[in-house]
N, C-alpha and C positions, 0 to 999 in steps of 0.2 A: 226141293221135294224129291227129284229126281235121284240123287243122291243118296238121301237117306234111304228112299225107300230097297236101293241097290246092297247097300249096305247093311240092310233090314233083313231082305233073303240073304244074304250071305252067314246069317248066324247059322251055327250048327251046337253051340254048346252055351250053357247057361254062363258061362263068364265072358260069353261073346255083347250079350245083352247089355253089361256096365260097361263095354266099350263103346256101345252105341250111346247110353246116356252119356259116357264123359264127352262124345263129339257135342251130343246134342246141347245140352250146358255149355262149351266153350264156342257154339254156333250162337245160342242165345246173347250172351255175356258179348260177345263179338259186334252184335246187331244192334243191342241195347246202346255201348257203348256208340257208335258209330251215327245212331239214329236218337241222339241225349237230344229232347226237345225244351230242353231247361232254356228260358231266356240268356241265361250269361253262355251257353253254348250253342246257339244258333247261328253265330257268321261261322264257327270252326264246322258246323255241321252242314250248312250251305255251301260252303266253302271246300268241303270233300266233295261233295254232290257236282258242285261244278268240277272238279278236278275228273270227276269219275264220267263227264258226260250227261250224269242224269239229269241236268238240269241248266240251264242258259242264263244268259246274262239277261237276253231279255224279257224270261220270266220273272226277274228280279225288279221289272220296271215298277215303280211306287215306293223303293227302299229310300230310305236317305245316302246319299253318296258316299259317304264317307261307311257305313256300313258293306255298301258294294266293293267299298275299295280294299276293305279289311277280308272278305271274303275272297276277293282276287288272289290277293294277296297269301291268302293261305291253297288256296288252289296251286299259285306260283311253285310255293314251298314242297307240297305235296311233288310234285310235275321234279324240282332237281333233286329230292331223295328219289327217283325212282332214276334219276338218268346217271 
């Protein structure tokens, strides 16, 4: 919010405004993608979450293991593209 709304005063001319929409679309598209609560994309979506912090292993407690472990697992992934 902070963001936008920075970016929001910063307009001074009308072609300033479809800058702010192409952010805001490629924020959205960004979020959507990231937060896909489709069944077949919830361990990759879990699986950022815990990579990101926002979420623990042991809120995870009542999954079946092997779903934890696929989710780890993409956490792992995530963790050596960034190093």
């Amino acid at each position: 919010m902070r963001e936008v709304k920075q970016k929001a005063n910063q307009i001074t001319e009308p072609a300033d405004v479809w800058a702010l929409e192409r952010y805001l679309t490629q924020r959205r598209k960004d979020i959507d993608n990231k937060y896909d609560f489709r069944s077949s994309q919830l361990t990759r979506v879990f699986g950022t979450l815990l990579y990101e912090g926002r979420l623990t292993e042991e809120e995870l407690h009542g999954l079946k293991e092997g779903k934890i472990t696929i989710m780890r697992s993409c956490a792992k992934v995530l963790s050596e593209d960034v190093a």
